[in-house]
C-alpha positions in Angstrom: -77.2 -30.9 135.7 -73.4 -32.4 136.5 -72.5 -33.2 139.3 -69.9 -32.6 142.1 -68.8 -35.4 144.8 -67.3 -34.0 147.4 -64.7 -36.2 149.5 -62.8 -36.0 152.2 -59.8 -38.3 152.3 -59.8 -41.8 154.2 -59.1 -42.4 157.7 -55.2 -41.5 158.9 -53.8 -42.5 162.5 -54.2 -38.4 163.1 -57.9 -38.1 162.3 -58.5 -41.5 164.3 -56.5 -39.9 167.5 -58.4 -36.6 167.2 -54.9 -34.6 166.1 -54.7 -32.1 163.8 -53.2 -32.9 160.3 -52.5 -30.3 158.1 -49.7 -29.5 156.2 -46.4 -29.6 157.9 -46.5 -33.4 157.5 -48.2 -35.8 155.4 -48.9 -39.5 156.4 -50.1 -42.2 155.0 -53.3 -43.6 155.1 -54.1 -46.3 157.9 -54.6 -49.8 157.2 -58.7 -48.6 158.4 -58.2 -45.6 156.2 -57.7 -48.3 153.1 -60.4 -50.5 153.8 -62.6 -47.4 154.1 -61.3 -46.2 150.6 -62.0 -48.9 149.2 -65.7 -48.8 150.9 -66.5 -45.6 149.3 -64.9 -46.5 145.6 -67.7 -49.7 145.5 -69.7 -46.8 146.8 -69.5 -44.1 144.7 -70.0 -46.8 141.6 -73.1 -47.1 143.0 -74.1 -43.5 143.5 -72.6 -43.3 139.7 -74.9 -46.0 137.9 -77.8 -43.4 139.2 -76.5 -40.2 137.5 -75.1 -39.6 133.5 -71.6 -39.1 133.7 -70.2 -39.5 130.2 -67.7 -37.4 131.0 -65.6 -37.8 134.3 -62.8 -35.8 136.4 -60.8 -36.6 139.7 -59.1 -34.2 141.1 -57.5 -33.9 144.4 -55.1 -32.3 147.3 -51.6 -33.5 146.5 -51.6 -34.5 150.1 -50.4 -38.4 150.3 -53.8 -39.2 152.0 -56.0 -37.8 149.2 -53.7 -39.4 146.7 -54.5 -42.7 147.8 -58.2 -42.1 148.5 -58.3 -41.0 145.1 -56.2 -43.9 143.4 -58.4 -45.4 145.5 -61.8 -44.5 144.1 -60.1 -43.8 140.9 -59.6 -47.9 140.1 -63.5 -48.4 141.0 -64.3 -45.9 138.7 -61.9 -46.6 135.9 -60.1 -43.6 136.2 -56.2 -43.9 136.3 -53.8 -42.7 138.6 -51.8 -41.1 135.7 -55.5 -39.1 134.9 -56.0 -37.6 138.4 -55.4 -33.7 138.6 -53.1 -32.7 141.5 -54.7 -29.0 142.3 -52.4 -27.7 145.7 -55.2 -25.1 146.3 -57.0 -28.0 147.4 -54.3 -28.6 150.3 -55.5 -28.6 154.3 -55.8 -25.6 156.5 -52.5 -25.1 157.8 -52.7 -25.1 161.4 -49.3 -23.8 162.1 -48.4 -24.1 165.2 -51.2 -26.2 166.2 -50.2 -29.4 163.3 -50.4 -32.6 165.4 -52.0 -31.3 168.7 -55.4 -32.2 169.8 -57.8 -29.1 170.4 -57.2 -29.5 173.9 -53.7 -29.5 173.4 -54.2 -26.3 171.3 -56.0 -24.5 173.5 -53.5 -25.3 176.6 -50.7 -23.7 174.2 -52.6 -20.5 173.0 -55.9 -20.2 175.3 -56.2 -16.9 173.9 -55.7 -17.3 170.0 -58.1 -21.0 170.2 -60.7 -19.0 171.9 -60.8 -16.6 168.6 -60.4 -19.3 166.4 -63.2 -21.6 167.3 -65.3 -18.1 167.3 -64.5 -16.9 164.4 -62.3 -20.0 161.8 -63.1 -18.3 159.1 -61.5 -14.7 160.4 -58.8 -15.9 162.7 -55.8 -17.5 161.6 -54.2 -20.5 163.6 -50.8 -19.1 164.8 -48.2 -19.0 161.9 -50.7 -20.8 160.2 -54.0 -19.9 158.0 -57.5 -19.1 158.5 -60.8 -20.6 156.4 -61.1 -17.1 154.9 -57.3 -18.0 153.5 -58.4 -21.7 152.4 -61.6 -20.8 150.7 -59.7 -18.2 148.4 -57.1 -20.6 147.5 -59.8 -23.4 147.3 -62.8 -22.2 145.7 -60.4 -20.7 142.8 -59.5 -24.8 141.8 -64.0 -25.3 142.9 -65.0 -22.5 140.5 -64.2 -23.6 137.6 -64.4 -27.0 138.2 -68.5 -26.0 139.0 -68.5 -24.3 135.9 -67.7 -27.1 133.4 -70.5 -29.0 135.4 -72.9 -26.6 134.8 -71.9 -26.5 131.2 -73.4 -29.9 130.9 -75.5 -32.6 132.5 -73.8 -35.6 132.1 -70.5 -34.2 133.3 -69.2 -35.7 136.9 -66.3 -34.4 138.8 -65.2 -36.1 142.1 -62.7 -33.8 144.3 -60.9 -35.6 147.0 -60.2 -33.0 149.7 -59.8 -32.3 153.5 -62.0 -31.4 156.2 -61.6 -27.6 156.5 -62.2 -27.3 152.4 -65.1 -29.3 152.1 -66.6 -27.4 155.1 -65.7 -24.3 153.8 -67.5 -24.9 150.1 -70.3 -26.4 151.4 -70.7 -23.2 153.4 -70.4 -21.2 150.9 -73.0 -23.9 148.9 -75.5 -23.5 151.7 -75.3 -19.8 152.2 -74.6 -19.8 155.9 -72.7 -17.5 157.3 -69.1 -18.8 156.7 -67.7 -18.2 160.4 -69.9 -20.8 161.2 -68.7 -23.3 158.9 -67.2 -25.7 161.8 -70.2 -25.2 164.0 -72.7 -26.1 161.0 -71.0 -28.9 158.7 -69.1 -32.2 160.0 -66.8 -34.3 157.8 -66.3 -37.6 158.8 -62.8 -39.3 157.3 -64.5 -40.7 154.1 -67.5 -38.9 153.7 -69.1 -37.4 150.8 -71.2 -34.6 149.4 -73.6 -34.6 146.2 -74.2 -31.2 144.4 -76.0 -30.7 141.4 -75.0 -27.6 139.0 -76.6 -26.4 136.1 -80.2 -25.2 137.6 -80.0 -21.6 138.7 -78.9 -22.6 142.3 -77.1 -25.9 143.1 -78.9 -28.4 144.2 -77.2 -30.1 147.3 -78.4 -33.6 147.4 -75.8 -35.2 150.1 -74.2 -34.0 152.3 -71.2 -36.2 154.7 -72.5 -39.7 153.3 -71.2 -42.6 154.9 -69.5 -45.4 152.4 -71.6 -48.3 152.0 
């Protein structure tokens, strides 16, 4: 069956401070963001000598940080930069109001709206922002397909480099769980990485938030 890797992007001075990053500005990765990239490329070379992969994609958010994850990963691999597919449906929840607070910062501004919120992500939309219901449509119609050609053949490979409410959101969905519950069930730690397998008649979730080596 092909497979899927999952990222999320590299370490950024807002994921380090605990702030909200999601579309109204987009930063760099930080010097530990790089190091960790690099990590996970010698990493995933590793995870790739144990699976066929004749046939290889990386795709990611146009978001600066995923960029140079992916550049990242894509010189360990041999992939180049010229060869990675920009997808925007693959872009960070857009927390609106709340881009660069901490959730305690959040919840101070709008106690009301971050009570719903962390309730219900998936229905409740951050203010003038989006919800996970609004990410996973946008999302899951670049993931679709993408899980399609995998099935199509087992020694296809596609790595996705994404952000933390996507990869949450799919694997969700993946899972089965209810998909309110997608922040209360699945963590994403700056770096980390998911393994599915497609092709059988359900995919075959073989990692899930692996740590580079």
């Amino acid at each position: 069956m092909g497979t899927l890797i999952l990222v999320r992007h590299a370490t950024t001075a807002a994921s380090a401070g605990g702030r909200n990053l999601g579309q109204r500005t987009d930063p760099p990765l930080a010097d530990a963001g790089r190091e960790l990239a690099m990590r996970l490329g010698v990493t995933l070379v590793a995870e790739l000598t144990e699976l066929p992969h004749d046939n290889m994609r990386l795709l990611s958010s146009p978001a600066l940080r995923c960029r140079q994850t992916a550049e990242t990963i894509g010189n360990a691999v041999g992939i180049a930069a010229d060869d990675i597919e920009l997808a925007d449906g693959l872009l960070e929840l857009d927390y609106g109001a709340w881009d660069g607070l901490t959730g305690l910062e959040a919840r101070a501004a709008h106690p009301e709206r971050r009570a719903a919120w962390e309730a219900d992500p998936w229905s409740t939309r951050c203010p003038e922002g989006e919800s996970g219901e609004d990410v996973a449509r946008r999302a899951f119609a670049v993931l679709d397909p993408v899980e399609a050609w995998l099935a199509a053949d087992r020694a296809r490979c596609a790595i996705v480099v994404a952000h933390n409410h996507v990869n949450r959101v799919r694997l969700c969905a993946l899972f089965g769980w209810p998909m309110r519950e997608y922040r209360d069930r699945l963590a994403q730690d700056p770096g980390g990485y998911s393994l599915v397998g497609f092709g059988a008649e359900a995919p075959v979730i073989r990692r899930v938030n692996a740590a580079a080596g």
